[in-house]
C-alpha angles and dihedrals in degrees: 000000000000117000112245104251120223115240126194113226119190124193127231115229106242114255118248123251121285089014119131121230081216150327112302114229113217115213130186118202113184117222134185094265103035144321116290111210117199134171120212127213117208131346124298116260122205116247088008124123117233133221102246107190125181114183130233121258122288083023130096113203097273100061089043106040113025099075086053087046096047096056112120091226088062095051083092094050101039086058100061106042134051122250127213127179128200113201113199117241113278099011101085 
């Protein structure tokens, strides 16, 4: 039977409110029927899922999502994940 190995854990410190994880990256992709334009969170990270958000209509990603994403209880999570959000056309 393998020995339990001790491993050291260290807590980030939440983020304040209103402060950014990190820069957004703004990307544009055209399309046959129009530009998408999308901003990435964070950096990719191999064999982990990503947070994929689409707004409702008449929202870009900022009305619909920042106040989700600025909850203290989603600072761990946001951490740990990328984010990556589609605007609809027109509606950036």
């Amino acid at each position: 039977m393998a020995e339990l190995q001790e491993v050291q854990i260290t807590e980030e410190k939440p983020l304040l409110p209103g402060q950014t994880p990190e820069a957004a990256k703004t990307h544009s992709v055209e399309t046959p029927y129009g530009s998408v334009t999308f901003t990435v969170y964070g950096t990719p990270k191999p064999k982990r899922p990503a947070i994929l958000t689409y707004h409702d209509v008449g929202l870009n990603y900022k009305s619909c999502f920042q106040p989700l994403f600025q909850f203290e209880d989603m600072q761990e999570i946001i951490q740990n994940f990328v984010r990556v959000h589609v605007d609809a056309p027109g509606m950036e």
